[in-house]
CHARMM-style PDB file with segment names, atoms N, HN, CA, C and O in Angstrom:
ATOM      1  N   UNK     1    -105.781 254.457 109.054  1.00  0.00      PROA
ATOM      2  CA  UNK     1    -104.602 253.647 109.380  1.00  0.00      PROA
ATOM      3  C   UNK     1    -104.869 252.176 109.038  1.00  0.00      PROA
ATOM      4  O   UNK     1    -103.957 251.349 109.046  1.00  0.00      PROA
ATOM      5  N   UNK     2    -106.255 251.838 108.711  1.00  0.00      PROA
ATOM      6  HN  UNK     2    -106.996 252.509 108.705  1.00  0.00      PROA
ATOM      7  CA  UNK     2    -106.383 250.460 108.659  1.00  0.00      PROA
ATOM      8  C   UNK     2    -106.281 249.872 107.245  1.00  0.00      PROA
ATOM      9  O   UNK     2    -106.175 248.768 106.713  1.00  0.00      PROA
ATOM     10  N   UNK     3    -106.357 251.040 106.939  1.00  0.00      PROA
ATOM     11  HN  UNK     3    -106.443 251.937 107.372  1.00  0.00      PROA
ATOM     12  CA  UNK     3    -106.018 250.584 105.228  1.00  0.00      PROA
ATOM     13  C   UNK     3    -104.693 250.843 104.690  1.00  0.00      PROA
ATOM     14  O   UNK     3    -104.092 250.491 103.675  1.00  0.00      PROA
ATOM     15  N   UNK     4    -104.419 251.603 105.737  1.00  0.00      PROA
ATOM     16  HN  UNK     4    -104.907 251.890 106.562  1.00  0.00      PROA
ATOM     17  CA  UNK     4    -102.465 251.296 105.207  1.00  0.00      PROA
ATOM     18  C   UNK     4    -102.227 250.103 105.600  1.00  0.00      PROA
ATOM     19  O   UNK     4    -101.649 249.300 104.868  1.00  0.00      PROA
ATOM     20  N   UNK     5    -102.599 249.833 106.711  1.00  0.00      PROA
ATOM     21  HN  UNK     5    -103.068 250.485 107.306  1.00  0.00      PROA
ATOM     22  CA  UNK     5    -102.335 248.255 107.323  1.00  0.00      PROA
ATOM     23  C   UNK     5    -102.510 247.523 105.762  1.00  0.00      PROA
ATOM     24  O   UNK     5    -101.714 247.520 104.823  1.00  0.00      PROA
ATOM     25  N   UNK     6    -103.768 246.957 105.871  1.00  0.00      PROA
ATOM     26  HN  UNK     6    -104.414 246.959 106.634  1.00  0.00      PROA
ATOM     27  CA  UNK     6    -104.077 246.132 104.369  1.00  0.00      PROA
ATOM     28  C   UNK     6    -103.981 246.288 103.267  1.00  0.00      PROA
ATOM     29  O   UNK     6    -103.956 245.421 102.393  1.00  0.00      PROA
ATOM     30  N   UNK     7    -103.868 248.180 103.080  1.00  0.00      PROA
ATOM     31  HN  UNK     7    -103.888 248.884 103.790  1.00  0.00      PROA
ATOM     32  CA  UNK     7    -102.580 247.823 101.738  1.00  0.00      PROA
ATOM     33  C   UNK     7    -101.189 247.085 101.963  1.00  0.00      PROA
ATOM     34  O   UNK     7    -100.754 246.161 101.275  1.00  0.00      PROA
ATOM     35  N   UNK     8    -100.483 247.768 103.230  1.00  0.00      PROA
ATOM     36  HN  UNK     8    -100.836 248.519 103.789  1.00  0.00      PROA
ATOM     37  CA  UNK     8     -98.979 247.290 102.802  1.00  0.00      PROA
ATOM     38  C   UNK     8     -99.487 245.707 103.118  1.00  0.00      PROA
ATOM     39  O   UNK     8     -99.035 244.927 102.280  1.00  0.00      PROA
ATOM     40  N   UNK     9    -100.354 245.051 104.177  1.00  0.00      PROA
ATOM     41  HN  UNK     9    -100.722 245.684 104.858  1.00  0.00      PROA
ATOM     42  CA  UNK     9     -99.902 243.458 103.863  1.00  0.00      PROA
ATOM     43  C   UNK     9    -100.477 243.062 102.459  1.00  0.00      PROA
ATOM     44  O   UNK     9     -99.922 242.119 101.897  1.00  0.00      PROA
ATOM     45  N   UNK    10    -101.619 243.731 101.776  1.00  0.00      PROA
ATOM     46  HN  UNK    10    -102.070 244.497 102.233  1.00  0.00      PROA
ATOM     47  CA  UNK    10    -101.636 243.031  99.981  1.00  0.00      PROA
ATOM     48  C   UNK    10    -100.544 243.222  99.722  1.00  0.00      PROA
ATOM     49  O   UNK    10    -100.005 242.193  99.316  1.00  0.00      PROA
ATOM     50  N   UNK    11     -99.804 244.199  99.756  1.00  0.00      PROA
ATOM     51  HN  UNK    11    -100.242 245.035 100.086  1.00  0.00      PROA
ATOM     52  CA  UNK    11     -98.467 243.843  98.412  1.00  0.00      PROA
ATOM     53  C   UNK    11     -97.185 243.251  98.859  1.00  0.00      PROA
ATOM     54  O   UNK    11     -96.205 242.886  98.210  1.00  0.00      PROA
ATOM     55  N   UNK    12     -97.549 243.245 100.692  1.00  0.00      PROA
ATOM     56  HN  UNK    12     -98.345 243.542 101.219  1.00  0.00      PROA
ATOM     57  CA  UNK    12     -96.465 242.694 101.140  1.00  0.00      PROA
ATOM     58  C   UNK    12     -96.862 240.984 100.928  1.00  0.00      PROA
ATOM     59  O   UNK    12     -95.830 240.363 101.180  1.00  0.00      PROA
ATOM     60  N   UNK    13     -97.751 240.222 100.634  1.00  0.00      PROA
ATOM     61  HN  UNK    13     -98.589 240.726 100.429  1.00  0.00      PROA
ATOM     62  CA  UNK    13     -98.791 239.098 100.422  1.00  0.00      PROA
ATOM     63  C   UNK    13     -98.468 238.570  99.127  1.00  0.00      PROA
ATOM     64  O   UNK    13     -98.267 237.380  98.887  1.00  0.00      PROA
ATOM     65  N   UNK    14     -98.426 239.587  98.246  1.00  0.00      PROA
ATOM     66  HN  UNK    14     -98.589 240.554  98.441  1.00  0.00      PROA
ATOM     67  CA  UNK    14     -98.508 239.270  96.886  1.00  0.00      PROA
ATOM     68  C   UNK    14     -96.971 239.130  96.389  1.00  0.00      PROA
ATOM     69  O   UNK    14     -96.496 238.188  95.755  1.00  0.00      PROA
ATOM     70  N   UNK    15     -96.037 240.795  97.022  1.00  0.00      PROA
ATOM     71  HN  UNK    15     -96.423 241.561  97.538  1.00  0.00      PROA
ATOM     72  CA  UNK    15     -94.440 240.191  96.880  1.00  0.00      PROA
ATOM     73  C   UNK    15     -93.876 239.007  97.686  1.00  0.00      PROA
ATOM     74  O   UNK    15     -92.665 239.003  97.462  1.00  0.00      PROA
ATOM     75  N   UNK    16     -94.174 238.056  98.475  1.00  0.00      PROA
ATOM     76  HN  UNK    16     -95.157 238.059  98.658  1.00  0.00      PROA
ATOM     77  CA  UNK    16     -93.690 237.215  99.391  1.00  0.00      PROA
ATOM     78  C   UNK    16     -94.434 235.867  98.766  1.00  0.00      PROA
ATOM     79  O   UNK    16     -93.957 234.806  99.171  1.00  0.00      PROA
ATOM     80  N   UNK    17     -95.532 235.772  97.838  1.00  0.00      PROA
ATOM     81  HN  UNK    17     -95.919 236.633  97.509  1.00  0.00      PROA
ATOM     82  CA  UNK    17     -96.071 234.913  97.082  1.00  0.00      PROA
ATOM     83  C   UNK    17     -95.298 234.864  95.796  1.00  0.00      PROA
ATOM     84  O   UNK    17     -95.203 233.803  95.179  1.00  0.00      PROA
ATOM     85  N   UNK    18     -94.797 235.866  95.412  1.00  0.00      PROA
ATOM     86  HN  UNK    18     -94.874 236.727  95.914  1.00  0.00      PROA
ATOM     87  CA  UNK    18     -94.064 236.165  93.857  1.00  0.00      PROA
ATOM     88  C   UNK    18     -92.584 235.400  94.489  1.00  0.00      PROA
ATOM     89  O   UNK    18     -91.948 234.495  93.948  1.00  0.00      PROA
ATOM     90  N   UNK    19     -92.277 236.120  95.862  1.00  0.00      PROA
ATOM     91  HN  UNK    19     -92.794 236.854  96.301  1.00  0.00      PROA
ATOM     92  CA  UNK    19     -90.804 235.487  95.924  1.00  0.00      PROA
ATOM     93  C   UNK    19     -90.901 233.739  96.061  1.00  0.00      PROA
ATOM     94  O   UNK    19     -90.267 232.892  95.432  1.00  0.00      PROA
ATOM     95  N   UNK    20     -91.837 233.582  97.020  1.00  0.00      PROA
ATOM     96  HN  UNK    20     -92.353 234.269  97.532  1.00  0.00      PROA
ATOM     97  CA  UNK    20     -92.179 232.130  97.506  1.00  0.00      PROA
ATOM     98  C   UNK    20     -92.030 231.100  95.691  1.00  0.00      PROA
ATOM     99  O   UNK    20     -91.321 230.201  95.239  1.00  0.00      PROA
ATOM    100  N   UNK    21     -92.783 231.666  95.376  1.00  0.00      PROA
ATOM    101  HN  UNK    21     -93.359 232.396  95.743  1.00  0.00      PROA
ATOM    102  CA  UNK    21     -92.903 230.947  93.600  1.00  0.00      PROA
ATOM    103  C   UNK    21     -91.717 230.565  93.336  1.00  0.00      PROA
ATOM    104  O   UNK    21     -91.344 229.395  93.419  1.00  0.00      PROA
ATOM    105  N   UNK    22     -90.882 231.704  92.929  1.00  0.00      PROA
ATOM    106  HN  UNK    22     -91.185 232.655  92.861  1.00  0.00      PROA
ATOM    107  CA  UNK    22     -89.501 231.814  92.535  1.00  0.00      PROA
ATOM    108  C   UNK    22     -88.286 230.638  93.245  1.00  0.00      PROA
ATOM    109  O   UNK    22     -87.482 229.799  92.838  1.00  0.00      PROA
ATOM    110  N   UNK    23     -88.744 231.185  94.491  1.00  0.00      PROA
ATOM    111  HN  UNK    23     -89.397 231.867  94.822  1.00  0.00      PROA
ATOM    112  CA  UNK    23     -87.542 230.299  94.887  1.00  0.00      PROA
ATOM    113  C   UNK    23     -88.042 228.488  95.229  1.00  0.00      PROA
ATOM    114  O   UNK    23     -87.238 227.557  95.270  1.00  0.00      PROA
ATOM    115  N   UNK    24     -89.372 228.382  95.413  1.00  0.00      PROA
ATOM    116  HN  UNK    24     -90.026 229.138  95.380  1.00  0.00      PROA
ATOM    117  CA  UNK    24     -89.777 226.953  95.549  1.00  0.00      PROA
ATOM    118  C   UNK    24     -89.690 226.260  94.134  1.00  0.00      PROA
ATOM    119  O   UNK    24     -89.964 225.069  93.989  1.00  0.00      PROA
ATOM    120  N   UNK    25     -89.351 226.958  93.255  1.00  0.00      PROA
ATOM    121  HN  UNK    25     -89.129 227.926  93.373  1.00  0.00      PROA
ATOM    122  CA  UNK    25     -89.301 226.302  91.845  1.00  0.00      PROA
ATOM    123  C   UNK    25     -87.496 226.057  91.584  1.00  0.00      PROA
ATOM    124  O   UNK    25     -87.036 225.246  90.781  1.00  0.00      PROA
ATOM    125  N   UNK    26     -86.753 226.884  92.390  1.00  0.00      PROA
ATOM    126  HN  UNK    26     -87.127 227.542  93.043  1.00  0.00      PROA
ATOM    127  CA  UNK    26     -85.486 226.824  92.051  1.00  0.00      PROA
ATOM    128  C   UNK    26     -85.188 225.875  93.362  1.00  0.00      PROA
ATOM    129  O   UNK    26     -84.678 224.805  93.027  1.00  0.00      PROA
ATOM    130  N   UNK    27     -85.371 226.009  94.654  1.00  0.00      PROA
ATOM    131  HN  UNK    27     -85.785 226.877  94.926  1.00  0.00      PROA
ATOM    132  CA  UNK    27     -85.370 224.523  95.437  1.00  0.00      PROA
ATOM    133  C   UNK    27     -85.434 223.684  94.608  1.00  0.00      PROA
ATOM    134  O   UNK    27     -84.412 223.034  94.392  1.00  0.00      PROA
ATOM    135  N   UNK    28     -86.972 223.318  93.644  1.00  0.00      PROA
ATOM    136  HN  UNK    28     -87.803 223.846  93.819  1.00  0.00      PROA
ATOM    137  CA  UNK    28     -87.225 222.183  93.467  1.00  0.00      PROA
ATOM    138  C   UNK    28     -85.917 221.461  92.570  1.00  0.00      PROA
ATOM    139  O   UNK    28     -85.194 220.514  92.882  1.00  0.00      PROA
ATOM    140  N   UNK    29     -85.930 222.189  91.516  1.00  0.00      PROA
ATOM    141  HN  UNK    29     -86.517 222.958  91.262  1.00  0.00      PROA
ATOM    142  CA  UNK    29     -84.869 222.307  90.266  1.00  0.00      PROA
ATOM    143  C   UNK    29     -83.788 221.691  90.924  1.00  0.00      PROA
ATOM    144  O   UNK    29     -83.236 220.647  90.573  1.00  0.00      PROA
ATOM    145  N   UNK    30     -83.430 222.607  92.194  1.00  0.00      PROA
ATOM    146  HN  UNK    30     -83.878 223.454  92.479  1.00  0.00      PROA
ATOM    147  CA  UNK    30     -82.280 222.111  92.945  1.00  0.00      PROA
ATOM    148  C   UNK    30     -82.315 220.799  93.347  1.00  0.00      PROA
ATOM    149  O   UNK    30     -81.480 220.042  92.852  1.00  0.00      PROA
ATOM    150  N   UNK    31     -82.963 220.448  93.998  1.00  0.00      PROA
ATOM    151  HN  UNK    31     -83.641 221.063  94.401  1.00  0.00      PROA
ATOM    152  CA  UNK    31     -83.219 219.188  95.120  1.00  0.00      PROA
ATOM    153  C   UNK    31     -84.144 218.139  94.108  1.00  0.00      PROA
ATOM    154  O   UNK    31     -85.070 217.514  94.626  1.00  0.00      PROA
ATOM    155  N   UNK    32     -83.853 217.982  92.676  1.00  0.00      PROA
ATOM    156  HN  UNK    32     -83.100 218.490  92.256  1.00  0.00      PROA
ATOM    157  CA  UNK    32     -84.218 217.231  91.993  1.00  0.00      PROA
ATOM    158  C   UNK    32     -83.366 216.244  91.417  1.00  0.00      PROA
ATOM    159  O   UNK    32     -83.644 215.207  90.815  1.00  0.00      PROA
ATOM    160  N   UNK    33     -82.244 216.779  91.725  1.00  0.00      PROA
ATOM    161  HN  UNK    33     -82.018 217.621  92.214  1.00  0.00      PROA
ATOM    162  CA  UNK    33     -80.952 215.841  91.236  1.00  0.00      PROA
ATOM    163  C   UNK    33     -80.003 215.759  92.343  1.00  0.00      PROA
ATOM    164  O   UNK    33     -78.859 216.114  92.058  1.00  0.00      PROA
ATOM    165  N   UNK    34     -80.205 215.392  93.481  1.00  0.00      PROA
ATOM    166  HN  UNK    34     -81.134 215.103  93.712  1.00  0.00      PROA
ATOM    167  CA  UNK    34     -79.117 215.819  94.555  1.00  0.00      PROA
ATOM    168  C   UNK    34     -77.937 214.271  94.637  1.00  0.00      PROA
ATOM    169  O   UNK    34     -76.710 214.170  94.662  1.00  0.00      PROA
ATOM    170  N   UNK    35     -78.802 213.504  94.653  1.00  0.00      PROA
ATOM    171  HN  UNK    35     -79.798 213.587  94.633  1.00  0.00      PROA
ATOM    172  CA  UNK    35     -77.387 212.315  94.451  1.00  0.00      PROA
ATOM    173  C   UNK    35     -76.759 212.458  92.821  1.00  0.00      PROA
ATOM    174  O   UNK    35     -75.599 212.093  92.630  1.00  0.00      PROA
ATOM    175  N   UNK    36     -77.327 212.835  92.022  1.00  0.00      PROA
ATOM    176  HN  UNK    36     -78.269 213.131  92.177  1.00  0.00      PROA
ATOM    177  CA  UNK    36     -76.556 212.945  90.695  1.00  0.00      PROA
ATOM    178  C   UNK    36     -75.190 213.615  90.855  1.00  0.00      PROA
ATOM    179  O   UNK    36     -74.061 213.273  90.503  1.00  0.00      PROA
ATOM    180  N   UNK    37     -75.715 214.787  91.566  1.00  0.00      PROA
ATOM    181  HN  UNK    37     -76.632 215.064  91.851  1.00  0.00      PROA
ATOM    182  CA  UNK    37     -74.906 216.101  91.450  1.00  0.00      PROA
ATOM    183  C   UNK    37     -73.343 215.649  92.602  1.00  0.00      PROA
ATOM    184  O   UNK    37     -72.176 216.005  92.443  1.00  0.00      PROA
ATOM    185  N   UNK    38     -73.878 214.862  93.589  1.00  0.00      PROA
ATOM    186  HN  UNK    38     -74.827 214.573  93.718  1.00  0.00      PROA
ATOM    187  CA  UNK    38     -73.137 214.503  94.448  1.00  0.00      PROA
ATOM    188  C   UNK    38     -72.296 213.781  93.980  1.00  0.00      PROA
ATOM    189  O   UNK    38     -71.108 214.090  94.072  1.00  0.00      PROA
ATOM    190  N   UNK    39     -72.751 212.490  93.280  1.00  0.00      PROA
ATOM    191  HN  UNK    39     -73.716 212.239  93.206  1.00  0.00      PROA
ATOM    192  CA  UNK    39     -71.827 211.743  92.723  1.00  0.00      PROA
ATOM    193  C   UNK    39     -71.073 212.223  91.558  1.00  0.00      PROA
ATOM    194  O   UNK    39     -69.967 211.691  91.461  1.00  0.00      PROA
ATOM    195  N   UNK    40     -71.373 213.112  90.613  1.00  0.00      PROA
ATOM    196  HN  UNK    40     -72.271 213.544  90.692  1.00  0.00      PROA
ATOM    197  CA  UNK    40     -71.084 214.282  90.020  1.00  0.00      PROA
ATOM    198  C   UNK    40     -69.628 215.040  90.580  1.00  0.00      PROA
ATOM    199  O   UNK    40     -68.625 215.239  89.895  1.00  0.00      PROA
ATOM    200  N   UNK    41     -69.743 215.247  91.421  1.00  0.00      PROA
ATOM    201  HN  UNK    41     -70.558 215.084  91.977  1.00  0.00      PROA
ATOM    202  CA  UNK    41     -68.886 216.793  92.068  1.00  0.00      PROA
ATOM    203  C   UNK    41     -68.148 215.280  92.579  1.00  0.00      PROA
ATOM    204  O   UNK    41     -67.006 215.258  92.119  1.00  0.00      PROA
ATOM    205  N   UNK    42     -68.328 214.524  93.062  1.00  0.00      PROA
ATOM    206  HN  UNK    42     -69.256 214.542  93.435  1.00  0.00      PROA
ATOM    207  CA  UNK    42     -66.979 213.532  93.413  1.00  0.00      PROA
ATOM    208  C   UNK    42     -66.330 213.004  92.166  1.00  0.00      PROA
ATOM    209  O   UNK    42     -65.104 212.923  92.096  1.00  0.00      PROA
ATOM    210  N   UNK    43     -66.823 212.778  91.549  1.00  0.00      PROA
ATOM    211  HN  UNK    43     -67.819 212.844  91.605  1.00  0.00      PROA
ATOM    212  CA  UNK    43     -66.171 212.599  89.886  1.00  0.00      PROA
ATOM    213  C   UNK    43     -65.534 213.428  89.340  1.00  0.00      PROA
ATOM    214  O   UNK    43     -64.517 213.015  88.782  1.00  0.00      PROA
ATOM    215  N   UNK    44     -65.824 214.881  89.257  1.00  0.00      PROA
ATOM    216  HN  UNK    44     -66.650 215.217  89.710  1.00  0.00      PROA
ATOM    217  CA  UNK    44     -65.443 215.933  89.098  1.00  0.00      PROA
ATOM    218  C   UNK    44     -64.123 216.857  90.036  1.00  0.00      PROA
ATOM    219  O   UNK    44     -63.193 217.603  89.730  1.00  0.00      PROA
ATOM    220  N   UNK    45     -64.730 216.259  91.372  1.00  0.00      PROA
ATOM    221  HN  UNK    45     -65.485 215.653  91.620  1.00  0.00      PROA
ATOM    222  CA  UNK    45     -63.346 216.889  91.846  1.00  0.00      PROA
ATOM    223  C   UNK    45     -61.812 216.847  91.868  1.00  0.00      PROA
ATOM    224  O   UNK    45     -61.125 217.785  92.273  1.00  0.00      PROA
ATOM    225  N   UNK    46     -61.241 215.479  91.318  1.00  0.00      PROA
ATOM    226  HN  UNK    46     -61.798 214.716  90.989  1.00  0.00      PROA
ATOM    227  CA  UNK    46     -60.225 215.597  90.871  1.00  0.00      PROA
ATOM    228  C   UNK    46     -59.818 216.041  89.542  1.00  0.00      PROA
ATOM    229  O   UNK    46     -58.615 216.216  89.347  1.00  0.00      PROA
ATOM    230  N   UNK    47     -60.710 216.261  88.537  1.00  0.00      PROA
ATOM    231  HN  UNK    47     -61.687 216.119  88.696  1.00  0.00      PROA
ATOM    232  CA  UNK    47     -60.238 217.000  87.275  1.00  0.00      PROA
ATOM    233  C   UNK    47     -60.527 218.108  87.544  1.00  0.00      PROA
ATOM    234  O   UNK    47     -59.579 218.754  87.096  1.00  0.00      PROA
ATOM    235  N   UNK    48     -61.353 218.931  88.075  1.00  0.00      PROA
ATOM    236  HN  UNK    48     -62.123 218.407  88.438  1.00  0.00      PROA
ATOM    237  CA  UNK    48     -61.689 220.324  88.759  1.00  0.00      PROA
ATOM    238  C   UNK    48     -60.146 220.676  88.951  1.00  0.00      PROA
ATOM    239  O   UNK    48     -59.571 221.457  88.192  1.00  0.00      PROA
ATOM    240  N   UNK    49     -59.344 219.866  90.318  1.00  0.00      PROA
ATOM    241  HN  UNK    49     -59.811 219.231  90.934  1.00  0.00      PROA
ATOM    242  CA  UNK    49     -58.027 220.412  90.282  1.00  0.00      PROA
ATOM    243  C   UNK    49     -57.186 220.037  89.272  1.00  0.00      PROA
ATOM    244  O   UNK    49     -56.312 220.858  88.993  1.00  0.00      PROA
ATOM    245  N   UNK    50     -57.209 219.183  88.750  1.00  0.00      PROA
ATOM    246  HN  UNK    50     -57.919 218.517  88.977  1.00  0.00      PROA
ATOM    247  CA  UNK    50     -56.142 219.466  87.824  1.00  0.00      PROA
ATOM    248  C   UNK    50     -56.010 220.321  86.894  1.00  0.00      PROA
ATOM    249  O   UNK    50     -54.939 220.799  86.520  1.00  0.00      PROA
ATOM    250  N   UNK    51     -57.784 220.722  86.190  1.00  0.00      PROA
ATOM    251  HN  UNK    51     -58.654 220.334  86.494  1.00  0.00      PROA
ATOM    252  CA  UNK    51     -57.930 221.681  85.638  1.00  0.00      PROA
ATOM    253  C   UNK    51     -57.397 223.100  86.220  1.00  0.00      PROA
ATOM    254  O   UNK    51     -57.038 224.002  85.463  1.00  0.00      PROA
ATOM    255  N   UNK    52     -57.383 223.189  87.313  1.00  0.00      PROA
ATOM    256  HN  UNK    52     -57.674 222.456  87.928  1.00  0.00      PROA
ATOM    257  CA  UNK    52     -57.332 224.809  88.429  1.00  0.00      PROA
ATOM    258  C   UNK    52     -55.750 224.822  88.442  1.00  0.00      PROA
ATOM    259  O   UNK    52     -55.131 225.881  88.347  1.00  0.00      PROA
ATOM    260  N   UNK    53     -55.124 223.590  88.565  1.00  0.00      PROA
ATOM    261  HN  UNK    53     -55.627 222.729  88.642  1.00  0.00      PROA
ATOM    262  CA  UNK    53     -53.919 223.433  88.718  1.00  0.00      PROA
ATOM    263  C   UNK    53     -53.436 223.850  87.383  1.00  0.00      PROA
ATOM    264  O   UNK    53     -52.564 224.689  87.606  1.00  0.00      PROA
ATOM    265  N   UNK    54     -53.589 223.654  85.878  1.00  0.00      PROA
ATOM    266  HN  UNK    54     -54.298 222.972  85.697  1.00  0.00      PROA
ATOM    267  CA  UNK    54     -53.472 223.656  84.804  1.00  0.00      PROA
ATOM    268  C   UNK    54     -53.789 225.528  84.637  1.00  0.00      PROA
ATOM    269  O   UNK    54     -52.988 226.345  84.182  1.00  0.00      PROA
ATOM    270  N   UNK    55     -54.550 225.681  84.923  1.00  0.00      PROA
ATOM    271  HN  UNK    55     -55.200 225.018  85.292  1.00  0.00      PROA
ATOM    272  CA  UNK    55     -54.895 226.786  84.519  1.00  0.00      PROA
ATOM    273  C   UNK    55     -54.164 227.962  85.812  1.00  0.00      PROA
ATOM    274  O   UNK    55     -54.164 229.153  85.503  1.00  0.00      PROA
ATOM    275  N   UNK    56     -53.776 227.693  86.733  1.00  0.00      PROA
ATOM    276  HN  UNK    56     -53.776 226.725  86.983  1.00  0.00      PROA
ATOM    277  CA  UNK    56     -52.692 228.423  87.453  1.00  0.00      PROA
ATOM    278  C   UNK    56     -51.331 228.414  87.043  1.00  0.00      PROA
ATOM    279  O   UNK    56     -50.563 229.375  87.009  1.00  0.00      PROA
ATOM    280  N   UNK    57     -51.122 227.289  86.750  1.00  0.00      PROA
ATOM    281  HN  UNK    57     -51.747 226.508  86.778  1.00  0.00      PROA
ATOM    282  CA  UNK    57     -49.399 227.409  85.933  1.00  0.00      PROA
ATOM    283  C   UNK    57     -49.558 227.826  84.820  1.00  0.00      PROA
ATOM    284  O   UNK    57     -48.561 228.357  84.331  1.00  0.00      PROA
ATOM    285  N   UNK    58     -50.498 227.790  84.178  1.00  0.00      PROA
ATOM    286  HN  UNK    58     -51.308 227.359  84.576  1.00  0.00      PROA
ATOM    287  CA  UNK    58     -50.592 228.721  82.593  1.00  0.00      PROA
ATOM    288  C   UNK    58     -50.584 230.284  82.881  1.00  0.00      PROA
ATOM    289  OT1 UNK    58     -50.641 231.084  81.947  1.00  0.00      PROA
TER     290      UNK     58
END
């Protein structure tokens, strides 16, 4: 039983290190431009609707 134990935590160790990777690289990606994006999406949000608006009456 003790080596089922320490198998499942190696691969449970190794998948939770694979996920950890993944997503601390896409955080980062994320949270690398956060006032850009902000000031961005406020710039953007009134042509966003007009675009949505444009593209609903079409």
């Amino acid at each position: 039983m003790a080596q089922n134990k320490i198998t499942g935590m190696t691969n449970n160790s190794e998948e939770q290190q694979t996920s950890s990777s993944t997503e601390e690289t896409i955080i980062e990606v994320v949270i690398q431009p956060p006032t850009t994006e902000a000031k961005v999406e406020s710039d953007a949000s009134p042509r966003c609707d007009y675009h949505s608006a444009s593209t609903a009456n079409a």
